[in-house]
C-alpha positions, -999 to 999 in steps of 0.1 A, spaced: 0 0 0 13 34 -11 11 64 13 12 94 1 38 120 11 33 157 19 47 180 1 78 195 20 76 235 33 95 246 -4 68 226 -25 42 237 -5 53 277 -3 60 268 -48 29 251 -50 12 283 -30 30 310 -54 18 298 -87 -17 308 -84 -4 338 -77 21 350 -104 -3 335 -131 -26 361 -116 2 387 -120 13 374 -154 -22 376 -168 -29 411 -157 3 425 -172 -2 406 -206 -46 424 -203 -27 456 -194 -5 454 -220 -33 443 -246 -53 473 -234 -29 499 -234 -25 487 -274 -65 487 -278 -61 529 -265 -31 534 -288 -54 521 -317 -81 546 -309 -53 569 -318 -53 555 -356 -94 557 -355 -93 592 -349 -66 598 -377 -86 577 -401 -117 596 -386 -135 565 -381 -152 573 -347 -161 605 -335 -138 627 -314 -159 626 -281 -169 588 -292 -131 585 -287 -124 604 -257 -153 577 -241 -136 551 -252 -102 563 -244 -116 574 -203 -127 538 -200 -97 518 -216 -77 537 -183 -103 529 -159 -97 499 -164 -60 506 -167 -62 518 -133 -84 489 -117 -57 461 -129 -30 485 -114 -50 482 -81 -57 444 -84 -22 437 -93 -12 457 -59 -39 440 -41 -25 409 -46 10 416 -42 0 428 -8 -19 397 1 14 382 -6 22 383 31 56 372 48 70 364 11 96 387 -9 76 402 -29 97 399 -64 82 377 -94 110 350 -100 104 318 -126 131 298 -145 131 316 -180 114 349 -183 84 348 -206 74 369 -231 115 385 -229 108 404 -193 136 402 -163 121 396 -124 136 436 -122 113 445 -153 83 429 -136 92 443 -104 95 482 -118 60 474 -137 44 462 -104 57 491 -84 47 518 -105 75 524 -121 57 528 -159 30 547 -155 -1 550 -180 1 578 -202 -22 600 -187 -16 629 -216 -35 607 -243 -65 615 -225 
């Protein structure tokens, strides 16, 4: 009869951090898909296929919600208790350093608020 083992405290603390930087990871690839969707209204207006103020509306809402993955991103970093808080896996995806991800999480690039 095979019993089964528990994992020790490292898997256990590994096993507990991937929910959480897949939460990280997927808001900063939406973040970065949005802040693309906001440059494109740029092209709309230059094209003039959307109204000015149809594109301001659309512009005021693509950084709301901007801002509210900022704040989820920070909410979960802070639930992060007792833990460094630095993003670390074995090969960076999508070409990003644990010090990019770090100065993306703490603010460091900021939405461009003049394209409002």
């Amino acid at each position: 009869m095979k019993t089964e083992s528990k994992p020790k405290y490292g898997q256990a603390t590994a096993m507990a951090e991937k929910p959480y930087l897949e939460q990280i990871k997927f808001c900063l690839n939406a973040r970065g898909s949005l802040e693309e969707l906001v440059d494109d209204l740029n092209i709309c207006a230059d094209e003039s296929y959307l109204s000015a103020s149809e594109i301001s509306l659309l512009k005021e809402r693509g950084w709301r919600v901007h801002r509210v993955l900022n704040g989820y991103m920070r909410w979960l970093r802070g639930r992060k208790q007792g833990a460094a808080l630095t993003l670390h896996e074995d090969s960076p995806a999508y070409g990003w350093s644990d010090n990019d991800l770090d100065e993306l999480l703490d603010g460091a690039i900021e939405s461009p608020a003049s394209t409002l």
